[in-house]
C-alpha positions in Angstrom: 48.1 -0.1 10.0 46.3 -0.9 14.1 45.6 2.8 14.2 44.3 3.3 10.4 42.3 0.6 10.5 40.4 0.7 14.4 40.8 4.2 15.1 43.1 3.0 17.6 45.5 6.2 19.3 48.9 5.4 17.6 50.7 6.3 20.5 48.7 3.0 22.2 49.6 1.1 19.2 53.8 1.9 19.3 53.8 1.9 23.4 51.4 -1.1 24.3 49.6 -2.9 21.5 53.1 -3.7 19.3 55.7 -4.5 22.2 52.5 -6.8 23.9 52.2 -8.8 20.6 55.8 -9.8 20.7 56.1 -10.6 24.0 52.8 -12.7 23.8 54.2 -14.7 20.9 57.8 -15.0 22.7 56.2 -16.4 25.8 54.0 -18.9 24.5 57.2 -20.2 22.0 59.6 -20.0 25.0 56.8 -22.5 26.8 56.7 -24.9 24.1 59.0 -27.6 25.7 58.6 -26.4 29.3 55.1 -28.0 29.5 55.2 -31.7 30.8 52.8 -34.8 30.3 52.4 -36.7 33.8 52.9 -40.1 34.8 50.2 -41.6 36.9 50.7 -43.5 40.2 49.9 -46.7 39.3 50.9 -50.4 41.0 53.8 -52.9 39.4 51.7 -54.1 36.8 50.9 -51.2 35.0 52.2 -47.4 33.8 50.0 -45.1 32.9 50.8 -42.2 30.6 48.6 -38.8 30.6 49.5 -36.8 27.4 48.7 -33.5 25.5 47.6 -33.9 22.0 46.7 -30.7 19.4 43.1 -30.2 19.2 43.4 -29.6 15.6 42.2 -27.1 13.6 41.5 -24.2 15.5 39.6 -21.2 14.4 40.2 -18.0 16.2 37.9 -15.1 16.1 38.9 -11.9 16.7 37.4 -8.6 18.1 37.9 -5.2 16.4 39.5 -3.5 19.7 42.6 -4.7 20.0 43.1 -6.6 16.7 46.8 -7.7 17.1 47.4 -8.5 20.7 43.9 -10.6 20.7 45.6 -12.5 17.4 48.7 -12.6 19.5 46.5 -14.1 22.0 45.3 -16.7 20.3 47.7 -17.5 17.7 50.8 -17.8 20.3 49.1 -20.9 22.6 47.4 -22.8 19.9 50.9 -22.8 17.3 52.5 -23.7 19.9 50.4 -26.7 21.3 50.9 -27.7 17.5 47.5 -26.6 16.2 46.7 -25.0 12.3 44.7 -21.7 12.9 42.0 -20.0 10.5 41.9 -16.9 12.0 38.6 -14.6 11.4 39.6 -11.1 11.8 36.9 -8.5 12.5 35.4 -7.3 8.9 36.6 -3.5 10.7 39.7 -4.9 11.6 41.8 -7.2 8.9 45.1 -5.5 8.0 47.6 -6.0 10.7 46.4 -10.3 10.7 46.9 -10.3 7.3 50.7 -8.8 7.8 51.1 -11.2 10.8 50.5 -14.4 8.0 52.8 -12.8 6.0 55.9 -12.2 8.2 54.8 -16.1 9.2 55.3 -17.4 6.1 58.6 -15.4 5.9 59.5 -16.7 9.2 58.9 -20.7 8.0 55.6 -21.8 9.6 54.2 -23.9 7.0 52.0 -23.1 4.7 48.3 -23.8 5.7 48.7 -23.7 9.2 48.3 -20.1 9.7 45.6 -18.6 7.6 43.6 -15.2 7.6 39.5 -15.6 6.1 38.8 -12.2 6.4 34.9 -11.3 6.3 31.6 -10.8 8.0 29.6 -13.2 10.6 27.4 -14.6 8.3 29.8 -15.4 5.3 32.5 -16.5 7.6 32.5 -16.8 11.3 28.9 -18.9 10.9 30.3 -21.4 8.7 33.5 -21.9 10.5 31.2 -22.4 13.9 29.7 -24.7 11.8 32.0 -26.3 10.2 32.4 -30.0 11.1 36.7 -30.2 9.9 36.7 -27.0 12.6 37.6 -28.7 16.3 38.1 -25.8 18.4 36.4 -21.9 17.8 38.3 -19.1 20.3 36.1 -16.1 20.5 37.0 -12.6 21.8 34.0 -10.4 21.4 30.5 -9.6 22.4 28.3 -12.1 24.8 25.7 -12.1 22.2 28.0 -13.4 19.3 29.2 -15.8 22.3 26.2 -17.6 22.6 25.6 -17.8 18.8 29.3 -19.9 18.7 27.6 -22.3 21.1 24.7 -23.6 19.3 26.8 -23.6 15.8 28.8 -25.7 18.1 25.3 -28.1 19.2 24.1 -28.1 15.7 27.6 -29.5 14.4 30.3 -31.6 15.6 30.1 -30.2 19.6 33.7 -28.5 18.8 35.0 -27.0 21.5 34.0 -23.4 22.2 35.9 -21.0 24.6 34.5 -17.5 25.2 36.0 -14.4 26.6 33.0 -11.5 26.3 31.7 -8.7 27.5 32.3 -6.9 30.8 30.7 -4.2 33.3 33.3 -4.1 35.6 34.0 -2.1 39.1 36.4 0.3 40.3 35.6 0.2 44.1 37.3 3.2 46.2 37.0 2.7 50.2 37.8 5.9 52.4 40.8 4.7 53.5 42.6 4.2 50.2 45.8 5.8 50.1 46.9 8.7 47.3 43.9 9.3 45.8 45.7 10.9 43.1 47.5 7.2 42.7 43.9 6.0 42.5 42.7 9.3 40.0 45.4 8.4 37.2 44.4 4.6 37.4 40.7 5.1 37.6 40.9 7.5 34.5 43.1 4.8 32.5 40.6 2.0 33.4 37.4 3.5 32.0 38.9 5.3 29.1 42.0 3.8 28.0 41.4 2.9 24.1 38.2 5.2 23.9 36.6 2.8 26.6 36.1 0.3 23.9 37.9 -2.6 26.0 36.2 -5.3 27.7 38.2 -5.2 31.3 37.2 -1.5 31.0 36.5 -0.2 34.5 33.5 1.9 33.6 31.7 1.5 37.5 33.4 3.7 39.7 32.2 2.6 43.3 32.9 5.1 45.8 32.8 5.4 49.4 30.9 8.5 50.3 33.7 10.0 52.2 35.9 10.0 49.5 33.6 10.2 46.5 34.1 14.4 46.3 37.9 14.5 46.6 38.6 11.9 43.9 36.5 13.1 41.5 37.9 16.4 41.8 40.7 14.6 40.9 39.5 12.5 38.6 38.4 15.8 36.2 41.1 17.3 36.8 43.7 14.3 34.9 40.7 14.1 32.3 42.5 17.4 31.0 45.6 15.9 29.5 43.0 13.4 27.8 43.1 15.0 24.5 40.6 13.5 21.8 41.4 13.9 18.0 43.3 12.4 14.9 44.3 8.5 16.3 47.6 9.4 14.1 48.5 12.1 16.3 51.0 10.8 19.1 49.8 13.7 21.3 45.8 12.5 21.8 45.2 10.0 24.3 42.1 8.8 22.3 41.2 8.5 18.9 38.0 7.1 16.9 35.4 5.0 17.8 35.3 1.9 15.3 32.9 3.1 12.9 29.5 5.0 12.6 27.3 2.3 13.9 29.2 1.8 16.7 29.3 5.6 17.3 25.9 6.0 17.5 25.1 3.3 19.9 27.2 4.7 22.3 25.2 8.3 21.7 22.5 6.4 22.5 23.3 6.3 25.6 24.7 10.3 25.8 22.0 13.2 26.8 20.2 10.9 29.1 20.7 13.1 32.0 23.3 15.6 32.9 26.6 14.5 33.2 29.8 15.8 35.3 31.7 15.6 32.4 31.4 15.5 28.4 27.9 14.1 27.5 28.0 15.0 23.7 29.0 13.2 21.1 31.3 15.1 18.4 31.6 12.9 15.7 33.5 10.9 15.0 35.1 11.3 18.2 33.3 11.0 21.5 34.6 13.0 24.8 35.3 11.0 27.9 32.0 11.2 30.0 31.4 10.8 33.8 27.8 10.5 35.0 26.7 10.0 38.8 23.9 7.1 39.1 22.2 5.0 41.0 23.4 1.0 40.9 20.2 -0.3 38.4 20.7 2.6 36.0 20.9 1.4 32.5 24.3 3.3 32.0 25.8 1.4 35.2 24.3 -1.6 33.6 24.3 -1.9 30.0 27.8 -2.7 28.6 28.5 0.6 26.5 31.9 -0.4 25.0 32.3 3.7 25.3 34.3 6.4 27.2 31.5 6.6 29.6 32.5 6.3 33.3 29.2 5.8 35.8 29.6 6.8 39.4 27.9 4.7 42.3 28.1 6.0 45.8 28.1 3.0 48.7 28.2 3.8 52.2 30.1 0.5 53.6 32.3 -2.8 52.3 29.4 -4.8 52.6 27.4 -2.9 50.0 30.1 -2.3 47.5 30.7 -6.0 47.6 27.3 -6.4 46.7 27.0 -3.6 44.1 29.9 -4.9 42.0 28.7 -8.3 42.3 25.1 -7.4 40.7 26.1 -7.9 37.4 25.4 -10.1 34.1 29.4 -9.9 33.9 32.2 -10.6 35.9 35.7 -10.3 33.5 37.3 -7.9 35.8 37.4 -5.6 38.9 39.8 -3.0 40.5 39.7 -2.4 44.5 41.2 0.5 46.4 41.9 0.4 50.1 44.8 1.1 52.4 43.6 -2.1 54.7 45.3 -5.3 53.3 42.6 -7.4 55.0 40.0 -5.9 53.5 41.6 -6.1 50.2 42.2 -9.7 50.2 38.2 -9.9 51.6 36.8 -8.4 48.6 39.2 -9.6 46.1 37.7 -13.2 47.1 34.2 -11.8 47.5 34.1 -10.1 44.1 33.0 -12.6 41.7 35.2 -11.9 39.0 38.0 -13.5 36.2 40.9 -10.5 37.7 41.1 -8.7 40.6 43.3 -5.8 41.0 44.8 -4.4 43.8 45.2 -0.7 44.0 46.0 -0.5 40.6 44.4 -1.4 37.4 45.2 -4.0 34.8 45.1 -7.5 33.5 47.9 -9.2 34.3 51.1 -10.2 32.4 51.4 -13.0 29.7 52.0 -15.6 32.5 48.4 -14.6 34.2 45.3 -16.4 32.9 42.6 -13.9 31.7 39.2 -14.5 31.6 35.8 -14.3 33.5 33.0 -15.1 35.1 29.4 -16.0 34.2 28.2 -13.8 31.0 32.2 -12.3 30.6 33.5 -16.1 29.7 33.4 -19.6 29.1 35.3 -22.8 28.3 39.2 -21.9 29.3 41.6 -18.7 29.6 43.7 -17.0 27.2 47.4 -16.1 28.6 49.7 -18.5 30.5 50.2 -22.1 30.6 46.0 -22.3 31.1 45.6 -20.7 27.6 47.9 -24.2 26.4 45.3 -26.6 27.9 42.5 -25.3 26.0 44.1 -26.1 23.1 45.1 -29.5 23.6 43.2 -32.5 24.4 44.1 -34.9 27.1 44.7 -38.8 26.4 45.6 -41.6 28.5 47.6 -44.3 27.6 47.7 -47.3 30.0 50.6 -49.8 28.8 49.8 -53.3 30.9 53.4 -54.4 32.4 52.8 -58.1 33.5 54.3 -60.7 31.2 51.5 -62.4 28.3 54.5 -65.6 28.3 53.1 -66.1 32.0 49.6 -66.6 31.4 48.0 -63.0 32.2 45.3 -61.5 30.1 46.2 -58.7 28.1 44.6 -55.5 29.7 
């Protein structure tokens, strides 16, 4: 149904996308009664209680790219900090949350707290931002759908609005990282792992001169067990892109100049594509949301830092190096929701994920951070001294 319905490689869909969505929901239902209230420090006369209540009604908004393990994202923390969910699937995208609500039912959550409003932005996600009985909106998606969720929030009821959005994010190689064919396999999954349509994408590679030739050599040469083709297939690597006006954005983008590898669209499918630009071109710039990988050459630390800061976006970055000190220098410097480490990914279910500046806003999705968003806090002070003895009730 994931790869039918997104164009999704159903090999992802059986090895990451399914076995993530149960572990999702498992850890946030494991962490139901392993998150505390607090007790403040208060004198004899007084206790002071600081408790998590449900926000409410929550709506979750989904994004067509990873349609179950984002609703796993969102559904897991917000049921479990006692919340009902309308959940807005992508118009692309509404098969597998429909299932989800149906195996929920089967499984006893009761009726009305889990429901599916499947439909377009105008018909649906616009009136639930606007809603005034909707307390909380969780968007995954595009920063310019982002921002729309925040004024239906200031020409409403101010619900609470938390964003995770686009990204342009770096891959930065120094000279002295070690196995560049370690660093060859990871770049290639970071910048076109699920056709590139994935907003931690790493689609700047930022290389250090002295290595630049010998890992893209290397880089081409993995790009040949990257077959494109038939999503259903369990031997392509990538399938579809989501639809045709999607598709021809991103060839929008194709033929600008030459590139080192692909550079034509074949509908429906697009090839993975490498081009080698300067920092302020529009293809190291512009979110693509493609298989397109652009290649920015650096000649010290100092200016990668700066390159991979000079960005709208900052979800999440990848850094190569063999030095531990300067890996723990840029991982700090590099203004950014996740940093990697010689390797690339986004954590584990227990990791917060989210970003900085134009990639996020509000709160995190995954561990116990994704539970406060969902909760609001109340104090409850409870006066101790004795009315019988003359003291004013507080």
């Amino acid at each position: 149904m994931e790869s039918l319905d997104s164009g999704k490689p159903i090999r992802d869909c059986e090895l990451i996308d399914i076995p993530e969505t149960i572990q999702t929901i498992k850890w946030h239902a494991e962490a139901v009664d392993k998150i505390y209230d607090q007790v403040a420090p208060t004198g004899d006369d007084a206790m002071a209680m600081i408790v998590r209540e449900p926000v409410g009604v929550v709506a979750a908004v989904l994004p067509w790219n990873f349609p179950l393990l984002m609703l796993a994202w969102k559904i897991g923390p917000a049921l479990a900090t006692g919340n009902s969910v309308i959940v807005k699937p992508a118009e692309q995208t509404s098969l597998t949350a429909l299932r989800v609500t149906e195996l929920a039912a089967e499984a006893g959550v009761p009726r009305g707290v889990l429901q599916v409003l499947p439909g377009d932005g105008p018909s649906v996600g616009e009136p639930l931002g606007l809603h005034p009985d909707v307390d909380m909106v969780s968007f995954t998606g595009s920063t310019e759908t982002g921002r729309r969720f925040l004024r239906y929030a200031a020409d409403s009821n101010l619900k609470k609005v938390v964003l995770e959005c686009g990204g342009k994010n770096p891959a930065i190689v120094l000279e002295d990282a070690e196995n560049l064919e370690h660093v060859a396999e990871h770049v290639v999954n970071a910048a076109f792992w699920n056709m590139g349509e994935n907003c931690s994408a790493n689609s700047r590679l930022i290389v250090e001169a002295g290595v630049k030739d010998a890992l893209l050599e290397r880089i081409v040469a993995r790009l040949r067990d990257w077959k494109t083709g038939d999503p259903l297939d369990p031997q392509n690597h990538l399938g579809a892109l989501i639809d045709d006006e999607h598709r021809r954005k991103v060839a929008s983008y194709l033929n600008s100049k030459d590139a080192l590898v692909g550079g034509k669209m074949d509908d429906p499918y697009c090839p993975p594509t490498i081009y080698d630009v300067a920092h302020s071109d529009t293809l190291a710039r512009d979110e693509i949301f493609g298989p397109v990988l652009s290649v920015i050459t650096v000649a010290t630390l100092d200016e990668a830092i700066e390159v991979a800061n000079d960005t709208d976006y900052g979800l999440t970055a990848s850094i190569f190096t063999g030095s531990v000190r300067k890996a723990l220098t840029m991982a700090r410097a590099v203004r950014a929701g996740t940093v990697t480490v010689n390797c690339y990914g986004e954590g584990d279910s227990s990791t917060p994920f989210g970003g900085y500046k134009q990639s996020g806003f509000g709160g995190r999705d995954n561990g116990t951070h994704a539970h406060d968003q969902y909760t609001e806090l109340k104090t409850i002070w409870v006066d101790l001294n004795d009315p019988a003895e003359g003291d004013n009730i507080g």
